[in-house]
PDB file as gemmi writes it, atoms N, CA and C in Angstrom:
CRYST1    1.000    1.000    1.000  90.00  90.00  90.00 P 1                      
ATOM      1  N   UNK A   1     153.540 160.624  69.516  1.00  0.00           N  
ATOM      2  CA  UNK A   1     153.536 159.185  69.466  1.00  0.00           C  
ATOM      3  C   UNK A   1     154.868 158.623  69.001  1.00  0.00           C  
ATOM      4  N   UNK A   2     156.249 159.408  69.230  1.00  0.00           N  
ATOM      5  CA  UNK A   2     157.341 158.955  68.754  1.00  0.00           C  
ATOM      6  C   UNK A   2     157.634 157.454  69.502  1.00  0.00           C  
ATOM      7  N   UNK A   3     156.919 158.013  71.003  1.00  0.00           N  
ATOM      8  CA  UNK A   3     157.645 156.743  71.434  1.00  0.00           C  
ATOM      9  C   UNK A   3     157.207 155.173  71.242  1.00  0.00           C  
ATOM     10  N   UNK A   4     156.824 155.079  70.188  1.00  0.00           N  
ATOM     11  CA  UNK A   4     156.609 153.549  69.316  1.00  0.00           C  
ATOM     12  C   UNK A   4     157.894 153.079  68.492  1.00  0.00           C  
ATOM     13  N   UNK A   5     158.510 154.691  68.051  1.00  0.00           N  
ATOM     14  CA  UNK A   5     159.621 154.673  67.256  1.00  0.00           C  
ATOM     15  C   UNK A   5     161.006 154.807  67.444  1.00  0.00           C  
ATOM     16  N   UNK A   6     161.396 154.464  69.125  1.00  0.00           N  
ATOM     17  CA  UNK A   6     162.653 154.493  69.460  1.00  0.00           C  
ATOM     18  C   UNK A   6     163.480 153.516  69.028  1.00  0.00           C  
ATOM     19  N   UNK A   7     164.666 153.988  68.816  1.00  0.00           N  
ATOM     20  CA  UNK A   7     165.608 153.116  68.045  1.00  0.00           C  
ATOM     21  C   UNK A   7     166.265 152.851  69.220  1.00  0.00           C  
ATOM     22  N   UNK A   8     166.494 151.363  68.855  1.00  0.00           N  
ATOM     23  CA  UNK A   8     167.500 150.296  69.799  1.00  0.00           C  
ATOM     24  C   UNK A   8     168.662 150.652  69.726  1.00  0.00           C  
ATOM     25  N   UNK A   9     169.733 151.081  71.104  1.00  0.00           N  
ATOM     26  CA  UNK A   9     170.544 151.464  70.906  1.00  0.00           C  
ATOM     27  C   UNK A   9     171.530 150.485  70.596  1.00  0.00           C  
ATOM     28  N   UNK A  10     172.501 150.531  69.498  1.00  0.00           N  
ATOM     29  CA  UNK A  10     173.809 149.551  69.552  1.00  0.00           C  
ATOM     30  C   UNK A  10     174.450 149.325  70.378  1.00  0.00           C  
ATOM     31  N   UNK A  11     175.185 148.191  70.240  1.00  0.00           N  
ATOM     32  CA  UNK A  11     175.941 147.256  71.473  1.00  0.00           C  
ATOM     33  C   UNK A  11     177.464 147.600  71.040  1.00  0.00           C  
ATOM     34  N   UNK A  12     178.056 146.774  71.608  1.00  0.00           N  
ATOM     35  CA  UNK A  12     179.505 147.169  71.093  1.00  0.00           C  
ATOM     36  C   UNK A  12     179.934 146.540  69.517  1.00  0.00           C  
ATOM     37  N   UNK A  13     179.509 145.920  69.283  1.00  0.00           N  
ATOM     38  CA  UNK A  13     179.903 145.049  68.492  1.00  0.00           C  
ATOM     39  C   UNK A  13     179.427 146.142  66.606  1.00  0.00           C  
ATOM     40  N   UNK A  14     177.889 146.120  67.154  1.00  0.00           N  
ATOM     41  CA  UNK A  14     177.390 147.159  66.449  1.00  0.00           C  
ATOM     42  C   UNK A  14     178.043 148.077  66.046  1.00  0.00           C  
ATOM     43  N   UNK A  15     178.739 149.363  67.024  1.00  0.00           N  
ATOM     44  CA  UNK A  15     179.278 150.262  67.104  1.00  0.00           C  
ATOM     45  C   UNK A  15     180.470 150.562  66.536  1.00  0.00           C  
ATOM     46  N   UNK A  16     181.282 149.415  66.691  1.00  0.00           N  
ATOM     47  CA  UNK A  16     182.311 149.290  65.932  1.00  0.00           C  
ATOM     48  C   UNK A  16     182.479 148.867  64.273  1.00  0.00           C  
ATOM     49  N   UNK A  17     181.315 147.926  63.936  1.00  0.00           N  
ATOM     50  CA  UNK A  17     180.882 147.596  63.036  1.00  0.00           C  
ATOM     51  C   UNK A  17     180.582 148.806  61.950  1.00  0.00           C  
ATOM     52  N   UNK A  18     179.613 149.154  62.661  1.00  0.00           N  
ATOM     53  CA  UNK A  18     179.019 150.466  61.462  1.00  0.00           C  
ATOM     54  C   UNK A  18     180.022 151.814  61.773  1.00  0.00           C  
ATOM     55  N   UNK A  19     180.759 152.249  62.498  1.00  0.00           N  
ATOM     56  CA  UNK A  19     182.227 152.576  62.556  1.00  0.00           C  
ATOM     57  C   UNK A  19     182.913 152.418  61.420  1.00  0.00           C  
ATOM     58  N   UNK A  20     183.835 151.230  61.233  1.00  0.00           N  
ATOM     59  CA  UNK A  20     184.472 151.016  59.896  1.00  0.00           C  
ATOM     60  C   UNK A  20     183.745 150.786  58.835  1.00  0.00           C  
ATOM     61  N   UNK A  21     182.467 150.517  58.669  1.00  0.00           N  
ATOM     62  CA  UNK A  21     181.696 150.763  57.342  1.00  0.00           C  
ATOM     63  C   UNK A  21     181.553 152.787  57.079  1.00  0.00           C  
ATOM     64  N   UNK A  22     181.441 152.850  58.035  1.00  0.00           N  
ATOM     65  CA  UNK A  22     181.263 154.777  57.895  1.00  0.00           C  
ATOM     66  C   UNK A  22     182.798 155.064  57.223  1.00  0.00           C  
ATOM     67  N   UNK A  23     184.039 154.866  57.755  1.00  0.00           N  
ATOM     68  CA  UNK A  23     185.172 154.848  57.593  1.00  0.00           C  
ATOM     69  C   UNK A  23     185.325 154.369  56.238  1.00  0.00           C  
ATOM     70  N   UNK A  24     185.094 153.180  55.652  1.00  0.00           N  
ATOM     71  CA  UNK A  24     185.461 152.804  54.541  1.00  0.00           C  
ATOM     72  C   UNK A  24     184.648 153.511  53.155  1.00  0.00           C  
ATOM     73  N   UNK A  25     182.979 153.830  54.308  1.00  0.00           N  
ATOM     74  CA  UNK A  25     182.351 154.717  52.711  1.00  0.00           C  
ATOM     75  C   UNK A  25     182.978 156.633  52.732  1.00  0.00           C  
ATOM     76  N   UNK A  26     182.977 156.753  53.989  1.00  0.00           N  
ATOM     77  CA  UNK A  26     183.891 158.090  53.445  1.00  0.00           C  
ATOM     78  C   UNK A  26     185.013 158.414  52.955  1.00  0.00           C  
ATOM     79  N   UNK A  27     185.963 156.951  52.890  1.00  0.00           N  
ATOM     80  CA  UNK A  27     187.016 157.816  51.911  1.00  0.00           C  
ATOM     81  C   UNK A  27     186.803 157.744  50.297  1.00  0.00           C  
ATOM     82  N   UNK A  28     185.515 156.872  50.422  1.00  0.00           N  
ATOM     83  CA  UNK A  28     185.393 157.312  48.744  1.00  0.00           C  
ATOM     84  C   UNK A  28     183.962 157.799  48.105  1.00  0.00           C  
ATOM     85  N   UNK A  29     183.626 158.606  48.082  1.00  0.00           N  
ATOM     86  CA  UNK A  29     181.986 158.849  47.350  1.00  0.00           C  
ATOM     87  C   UNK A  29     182.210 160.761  47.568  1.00  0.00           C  
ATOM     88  N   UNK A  30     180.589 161.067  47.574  1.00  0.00           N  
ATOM     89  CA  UNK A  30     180.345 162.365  46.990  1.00  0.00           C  
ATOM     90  C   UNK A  30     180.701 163.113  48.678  1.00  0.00           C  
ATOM     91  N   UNK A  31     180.614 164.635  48.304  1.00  0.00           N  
ATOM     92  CA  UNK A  31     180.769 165.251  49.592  1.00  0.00           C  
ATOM     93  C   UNK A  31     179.457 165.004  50.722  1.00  0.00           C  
ATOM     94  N   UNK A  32     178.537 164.862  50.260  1.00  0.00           N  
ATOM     95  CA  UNK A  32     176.934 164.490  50.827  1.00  0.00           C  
ATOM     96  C   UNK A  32     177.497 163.471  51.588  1.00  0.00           C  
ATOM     97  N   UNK A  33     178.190 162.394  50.485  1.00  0.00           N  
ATOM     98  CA  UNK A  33     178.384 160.846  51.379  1.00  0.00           C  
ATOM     99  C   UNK A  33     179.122 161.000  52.844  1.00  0.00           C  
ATOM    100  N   UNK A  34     180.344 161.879  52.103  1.00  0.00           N  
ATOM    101  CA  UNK A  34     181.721 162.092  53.273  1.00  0.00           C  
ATOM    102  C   UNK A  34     180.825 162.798  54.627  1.00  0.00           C  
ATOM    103  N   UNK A  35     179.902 163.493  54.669  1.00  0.00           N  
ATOM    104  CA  UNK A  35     179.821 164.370  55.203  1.00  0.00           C  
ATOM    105  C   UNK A  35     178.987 163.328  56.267  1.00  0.00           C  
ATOM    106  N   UNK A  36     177.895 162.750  55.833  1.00  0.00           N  
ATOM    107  CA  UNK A  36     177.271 161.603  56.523  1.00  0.00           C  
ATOM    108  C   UNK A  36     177.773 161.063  57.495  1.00  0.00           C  
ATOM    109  N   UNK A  37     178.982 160.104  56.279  1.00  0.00           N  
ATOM    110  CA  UNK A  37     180.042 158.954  57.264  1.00  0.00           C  
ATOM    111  C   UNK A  37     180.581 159.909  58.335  1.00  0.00           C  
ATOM    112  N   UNK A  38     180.986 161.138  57.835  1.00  0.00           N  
ATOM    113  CA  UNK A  38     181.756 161.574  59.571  1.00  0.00           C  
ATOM    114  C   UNK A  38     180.560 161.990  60.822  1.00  0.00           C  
ATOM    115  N   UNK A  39     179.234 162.029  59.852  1.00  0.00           N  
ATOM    116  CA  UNK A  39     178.334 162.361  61.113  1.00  0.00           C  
ATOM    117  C   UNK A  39     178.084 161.122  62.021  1.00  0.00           C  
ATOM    118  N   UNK A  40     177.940 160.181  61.236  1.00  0.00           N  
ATOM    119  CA  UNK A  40     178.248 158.781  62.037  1.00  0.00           C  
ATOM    120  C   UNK A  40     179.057 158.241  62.760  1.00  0.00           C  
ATOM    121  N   UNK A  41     180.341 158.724  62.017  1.00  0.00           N  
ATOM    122  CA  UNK A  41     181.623 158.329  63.029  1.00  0.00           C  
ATOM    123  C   UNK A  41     181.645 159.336  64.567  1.00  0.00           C  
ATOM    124  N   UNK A  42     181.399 160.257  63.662  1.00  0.00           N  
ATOM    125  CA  UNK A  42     181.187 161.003  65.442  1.00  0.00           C  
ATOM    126  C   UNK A  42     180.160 160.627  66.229  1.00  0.00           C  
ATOM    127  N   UNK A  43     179.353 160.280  65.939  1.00  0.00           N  
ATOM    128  CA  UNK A  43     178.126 159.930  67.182  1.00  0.00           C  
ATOM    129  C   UNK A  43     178.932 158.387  67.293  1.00  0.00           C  
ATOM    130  N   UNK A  44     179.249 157.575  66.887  1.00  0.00           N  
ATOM    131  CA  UNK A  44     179.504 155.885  66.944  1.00  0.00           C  
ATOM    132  C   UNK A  44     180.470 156.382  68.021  1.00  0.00           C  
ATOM    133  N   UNK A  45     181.752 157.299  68.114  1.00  0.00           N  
ATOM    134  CA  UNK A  45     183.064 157.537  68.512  1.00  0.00           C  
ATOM    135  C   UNK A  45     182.480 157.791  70.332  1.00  0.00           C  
ATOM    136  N   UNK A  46     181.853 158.808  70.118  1.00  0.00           N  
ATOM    137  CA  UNK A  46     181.133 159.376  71.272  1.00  0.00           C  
ATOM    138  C   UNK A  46     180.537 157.885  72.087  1.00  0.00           C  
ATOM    139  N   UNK A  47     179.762 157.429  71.130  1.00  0.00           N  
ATOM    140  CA  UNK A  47     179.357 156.037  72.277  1.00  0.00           C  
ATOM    141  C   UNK A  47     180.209 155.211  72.857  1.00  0.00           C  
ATOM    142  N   UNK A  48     181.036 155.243  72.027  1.00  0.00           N  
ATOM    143  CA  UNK A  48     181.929 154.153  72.482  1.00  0.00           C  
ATOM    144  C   UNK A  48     182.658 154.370  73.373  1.00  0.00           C  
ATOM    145  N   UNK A  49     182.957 155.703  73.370  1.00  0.00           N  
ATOM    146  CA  UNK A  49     183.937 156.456  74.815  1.00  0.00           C  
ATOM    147  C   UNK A  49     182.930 156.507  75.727  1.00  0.00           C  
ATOM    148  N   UNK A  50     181.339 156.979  75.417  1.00  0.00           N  
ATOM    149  CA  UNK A  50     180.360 156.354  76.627  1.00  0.00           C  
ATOM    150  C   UNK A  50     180.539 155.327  77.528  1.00  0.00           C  
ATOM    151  N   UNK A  51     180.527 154.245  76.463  1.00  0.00           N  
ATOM    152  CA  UNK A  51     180.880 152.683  77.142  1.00  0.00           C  
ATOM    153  C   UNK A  51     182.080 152.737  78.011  1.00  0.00           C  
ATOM    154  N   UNK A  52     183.171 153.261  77.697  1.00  0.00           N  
ATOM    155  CA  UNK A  52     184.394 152.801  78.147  1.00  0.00           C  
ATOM    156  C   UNK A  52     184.623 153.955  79.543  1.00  0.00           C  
ATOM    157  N   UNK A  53     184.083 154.789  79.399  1.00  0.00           N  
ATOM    158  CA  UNK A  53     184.482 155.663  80.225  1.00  0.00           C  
ATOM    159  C   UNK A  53     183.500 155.737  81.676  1.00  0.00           C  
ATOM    160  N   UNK A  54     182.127 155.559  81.778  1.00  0.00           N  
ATOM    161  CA  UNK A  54     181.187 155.923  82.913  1.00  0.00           C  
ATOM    162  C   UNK A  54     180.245 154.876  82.768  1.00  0.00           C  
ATOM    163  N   UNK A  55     180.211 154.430  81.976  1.00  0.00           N  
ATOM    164  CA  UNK A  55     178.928 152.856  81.980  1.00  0.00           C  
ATOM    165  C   UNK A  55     177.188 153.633  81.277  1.00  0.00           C  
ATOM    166  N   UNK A  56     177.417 154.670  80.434  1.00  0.00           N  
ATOM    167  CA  UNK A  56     176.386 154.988  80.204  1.00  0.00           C  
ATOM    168  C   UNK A  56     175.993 155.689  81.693  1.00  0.00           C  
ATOM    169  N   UNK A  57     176.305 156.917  82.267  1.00  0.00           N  
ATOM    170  CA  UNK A  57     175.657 157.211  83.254  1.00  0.00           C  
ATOM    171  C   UNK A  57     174.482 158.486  82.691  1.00  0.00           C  
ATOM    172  N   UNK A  58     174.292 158.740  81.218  1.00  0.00           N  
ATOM    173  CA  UNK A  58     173.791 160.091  80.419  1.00  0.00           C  
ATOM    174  C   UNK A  58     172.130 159.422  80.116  1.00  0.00           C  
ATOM    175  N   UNK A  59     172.308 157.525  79.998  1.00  0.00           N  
ATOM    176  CA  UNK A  59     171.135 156.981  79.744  1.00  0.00           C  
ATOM    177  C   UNK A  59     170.961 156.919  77.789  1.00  0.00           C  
ATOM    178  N   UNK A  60     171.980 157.305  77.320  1.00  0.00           N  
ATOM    179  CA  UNK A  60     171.997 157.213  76.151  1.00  0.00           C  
ATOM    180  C   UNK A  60     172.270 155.819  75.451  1.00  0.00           C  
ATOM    181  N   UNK A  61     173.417 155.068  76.388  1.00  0.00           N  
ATOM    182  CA  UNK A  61     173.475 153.922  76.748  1.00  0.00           C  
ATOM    183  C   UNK A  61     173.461 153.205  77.903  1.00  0.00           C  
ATOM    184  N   UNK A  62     172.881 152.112  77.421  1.00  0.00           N  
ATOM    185  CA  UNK A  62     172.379 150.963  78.160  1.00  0.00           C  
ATOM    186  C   UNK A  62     173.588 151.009  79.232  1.00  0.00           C  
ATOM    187  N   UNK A  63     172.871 150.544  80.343  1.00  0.00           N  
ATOM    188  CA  UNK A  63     173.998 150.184  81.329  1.00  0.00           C  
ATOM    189  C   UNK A  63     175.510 149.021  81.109  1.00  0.00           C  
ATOM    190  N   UNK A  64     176.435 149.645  81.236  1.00  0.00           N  
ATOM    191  CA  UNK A  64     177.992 148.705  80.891  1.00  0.00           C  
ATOM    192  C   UNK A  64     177.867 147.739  81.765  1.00  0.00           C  
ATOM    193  N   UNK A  65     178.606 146.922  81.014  1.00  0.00           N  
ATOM    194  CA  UNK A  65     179.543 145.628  82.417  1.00  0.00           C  
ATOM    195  C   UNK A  65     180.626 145.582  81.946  1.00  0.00           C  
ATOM    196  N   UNK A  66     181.722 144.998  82.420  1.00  0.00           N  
ATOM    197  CA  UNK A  66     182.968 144.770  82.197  1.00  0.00           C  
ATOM    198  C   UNK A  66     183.341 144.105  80.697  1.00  0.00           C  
ATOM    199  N   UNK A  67     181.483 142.970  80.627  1.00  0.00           N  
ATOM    200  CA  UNK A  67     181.823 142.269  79.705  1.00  0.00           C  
ATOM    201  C   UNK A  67     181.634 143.059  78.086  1.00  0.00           C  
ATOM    202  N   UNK A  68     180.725 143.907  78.133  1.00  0.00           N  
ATOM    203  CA  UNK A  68     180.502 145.253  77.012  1.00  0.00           C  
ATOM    204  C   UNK A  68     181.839 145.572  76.715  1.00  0.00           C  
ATOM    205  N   UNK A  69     182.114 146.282  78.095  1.00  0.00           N  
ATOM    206  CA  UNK A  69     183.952 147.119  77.929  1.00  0.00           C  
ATOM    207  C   UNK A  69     184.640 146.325  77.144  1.00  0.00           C  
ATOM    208  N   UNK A  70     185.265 144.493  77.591  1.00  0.00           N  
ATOM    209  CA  UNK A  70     185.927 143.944  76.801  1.00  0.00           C  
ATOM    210  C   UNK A  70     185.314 143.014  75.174  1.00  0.00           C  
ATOM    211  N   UNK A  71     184.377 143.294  75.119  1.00  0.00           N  
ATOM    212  CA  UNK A  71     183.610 143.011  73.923  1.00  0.00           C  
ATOM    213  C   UNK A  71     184.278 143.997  72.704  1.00  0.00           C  
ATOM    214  N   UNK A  72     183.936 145.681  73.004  1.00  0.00           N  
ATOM    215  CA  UNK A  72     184.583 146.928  72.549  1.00  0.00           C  
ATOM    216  C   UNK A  72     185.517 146.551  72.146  1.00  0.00           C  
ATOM    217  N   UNK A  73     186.714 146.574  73.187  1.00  0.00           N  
ATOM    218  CA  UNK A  73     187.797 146.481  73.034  1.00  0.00           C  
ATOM    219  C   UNK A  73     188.328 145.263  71.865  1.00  0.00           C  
ATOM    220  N   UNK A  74     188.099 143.996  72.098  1.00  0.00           N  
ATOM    221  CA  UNK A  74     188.161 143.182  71.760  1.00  0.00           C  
ATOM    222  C   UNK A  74     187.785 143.599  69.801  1.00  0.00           C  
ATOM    223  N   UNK A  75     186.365 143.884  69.485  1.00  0.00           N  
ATOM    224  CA  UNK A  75     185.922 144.061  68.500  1.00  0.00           C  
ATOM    225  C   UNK A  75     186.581 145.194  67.620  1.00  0.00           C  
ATOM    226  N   UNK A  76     187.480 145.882  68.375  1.00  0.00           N  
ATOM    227  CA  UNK A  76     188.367 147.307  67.953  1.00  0.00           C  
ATOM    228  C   UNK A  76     189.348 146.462  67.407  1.00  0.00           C  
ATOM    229  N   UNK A  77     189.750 145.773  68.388  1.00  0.00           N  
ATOM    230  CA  UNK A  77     191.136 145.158  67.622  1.00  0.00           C  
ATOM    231  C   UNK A  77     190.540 144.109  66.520  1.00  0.00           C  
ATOM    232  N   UNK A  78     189.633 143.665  66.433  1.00  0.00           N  
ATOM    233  CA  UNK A  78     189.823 142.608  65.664  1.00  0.00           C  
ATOM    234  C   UNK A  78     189.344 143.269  64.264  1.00  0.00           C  
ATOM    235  N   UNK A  79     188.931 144.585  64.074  1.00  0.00           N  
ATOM    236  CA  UNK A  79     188.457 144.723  62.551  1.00  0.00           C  
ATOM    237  C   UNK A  79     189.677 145.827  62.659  1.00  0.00           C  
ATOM    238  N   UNK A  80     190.405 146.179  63.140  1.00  0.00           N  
ATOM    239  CA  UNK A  80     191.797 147.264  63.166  1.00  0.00           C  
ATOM    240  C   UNK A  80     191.315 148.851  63.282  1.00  0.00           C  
ATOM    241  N   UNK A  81     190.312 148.753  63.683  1.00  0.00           N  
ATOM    242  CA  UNK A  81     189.468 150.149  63.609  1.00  0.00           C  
ATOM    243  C   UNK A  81     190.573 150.941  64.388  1.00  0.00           C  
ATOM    244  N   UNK A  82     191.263 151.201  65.023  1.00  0.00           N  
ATOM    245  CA  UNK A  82     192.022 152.011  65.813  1.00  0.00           C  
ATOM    246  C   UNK A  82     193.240 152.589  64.562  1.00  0.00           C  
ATOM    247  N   UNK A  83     194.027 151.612  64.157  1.00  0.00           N  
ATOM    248  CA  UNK A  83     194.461 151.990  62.860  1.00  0.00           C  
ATOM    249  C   UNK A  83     194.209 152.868  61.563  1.00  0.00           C  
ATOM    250  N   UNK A  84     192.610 152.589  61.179  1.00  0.00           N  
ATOM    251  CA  UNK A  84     191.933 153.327  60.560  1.00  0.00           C  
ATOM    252  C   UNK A  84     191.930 154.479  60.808  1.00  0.00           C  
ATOM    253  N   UNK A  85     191.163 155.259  62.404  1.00  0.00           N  
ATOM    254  CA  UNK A  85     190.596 155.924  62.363  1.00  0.00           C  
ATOM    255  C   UNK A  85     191.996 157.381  62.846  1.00  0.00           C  
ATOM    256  N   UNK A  86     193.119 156.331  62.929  1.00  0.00           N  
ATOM    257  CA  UNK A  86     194.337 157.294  62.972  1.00  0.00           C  
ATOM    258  C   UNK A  86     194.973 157.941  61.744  1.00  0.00           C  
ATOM    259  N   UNK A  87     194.599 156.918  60.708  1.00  0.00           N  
ATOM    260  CA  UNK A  87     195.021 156.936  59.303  1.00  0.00           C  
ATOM    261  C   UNK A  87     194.502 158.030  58.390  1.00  0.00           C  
ATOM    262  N   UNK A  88     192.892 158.237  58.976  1.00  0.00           N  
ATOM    263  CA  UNK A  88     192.376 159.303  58.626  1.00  0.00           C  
ATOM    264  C   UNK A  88     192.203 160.660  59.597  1.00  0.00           C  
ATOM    265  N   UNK A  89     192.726 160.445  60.402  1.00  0.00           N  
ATOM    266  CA  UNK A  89     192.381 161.344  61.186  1.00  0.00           C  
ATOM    267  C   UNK A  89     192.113 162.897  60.989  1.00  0.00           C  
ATOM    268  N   UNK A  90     192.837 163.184  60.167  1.00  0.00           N  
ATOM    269  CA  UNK A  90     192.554 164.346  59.464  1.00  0.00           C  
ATOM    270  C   UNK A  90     191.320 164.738  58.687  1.00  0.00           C  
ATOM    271  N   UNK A  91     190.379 163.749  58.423  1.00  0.00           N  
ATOM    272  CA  UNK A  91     189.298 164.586  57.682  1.00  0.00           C  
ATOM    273  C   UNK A  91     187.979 164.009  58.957  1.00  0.00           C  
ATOM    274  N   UNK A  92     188.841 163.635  59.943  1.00  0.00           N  
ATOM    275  CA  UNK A  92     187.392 163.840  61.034  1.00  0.00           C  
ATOM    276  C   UNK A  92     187.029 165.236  61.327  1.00  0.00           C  
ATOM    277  N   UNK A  93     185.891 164.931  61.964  1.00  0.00           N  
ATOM    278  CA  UNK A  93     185.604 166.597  62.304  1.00  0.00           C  
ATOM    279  C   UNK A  93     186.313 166.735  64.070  1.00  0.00           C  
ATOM    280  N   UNK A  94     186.824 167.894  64.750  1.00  0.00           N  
ATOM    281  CA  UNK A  94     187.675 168.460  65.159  1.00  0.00           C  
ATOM    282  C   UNK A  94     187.035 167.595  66.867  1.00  0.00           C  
ATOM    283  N   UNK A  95     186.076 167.661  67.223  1.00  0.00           N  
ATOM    284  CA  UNK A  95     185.171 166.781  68.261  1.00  0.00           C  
ATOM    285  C   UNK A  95     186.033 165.991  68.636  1.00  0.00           C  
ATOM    286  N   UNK A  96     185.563 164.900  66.997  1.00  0.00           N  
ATOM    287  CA  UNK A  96     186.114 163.380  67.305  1.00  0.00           C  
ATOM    288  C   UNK A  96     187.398 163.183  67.157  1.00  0.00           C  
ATOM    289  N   UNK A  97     188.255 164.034  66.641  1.00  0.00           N  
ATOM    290  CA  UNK A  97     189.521 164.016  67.084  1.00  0.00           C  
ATOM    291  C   UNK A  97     190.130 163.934  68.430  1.00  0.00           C  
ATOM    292  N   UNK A  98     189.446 165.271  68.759  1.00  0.00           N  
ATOM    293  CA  UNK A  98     189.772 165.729  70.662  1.00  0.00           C  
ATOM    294  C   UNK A  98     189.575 164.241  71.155  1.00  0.00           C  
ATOM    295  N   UNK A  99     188.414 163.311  70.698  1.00  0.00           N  
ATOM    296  CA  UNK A  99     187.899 162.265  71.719  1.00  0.00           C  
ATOM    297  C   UNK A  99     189.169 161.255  71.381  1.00  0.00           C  
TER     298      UNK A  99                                                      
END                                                                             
């Protein structure tokens, strides 16, 4: 009976959002915490190259439009997440680097 309990997948805006909150709680708390935030950042990272790259063709995400793509984009630049996630790049895990 899980399927009562599917979680709504995030939009772009979302994605990027809880992105730099993952980012900002892993550079400071316990190893449990760190370990979390990068499990997040890697699945958030992964979607977002979903979006940008095939339109969700895996069904994991919702079908793209152009206007998603520049939503992303748009929402990257405006909280500097690209900056960030270069800044740390080193304590991502090896995945979300490659991505």
């Amino acid at each position: 009976m899980n399927f009562f309990f599917k979680a709504k997948q995030k939009g772009p805006v979302e994605l990027v959002k809880a992105t730099h909150d993952a980012m900002l709680r892993g550079e400071s708390g316990s190893e449990h915490q760190r370990t979390k935030a990068n499990d997040e950042i890697s699945k958030n990272v992964a979607n977002m190259l979903q979006i940008l790259r095939d339109g969700g063709a895996d069904k994991k995400v919702p079908d793209t439009t152009s206007e998603q793509v520049a939503q992303l984009a748009q929402e990257i630049y405006t909280t500097e997440l690209l900056p960030l996630l270069i800044a740390n790049l080193g304590r991502l895990e090896f995945e979300t680097r490659k991505e």
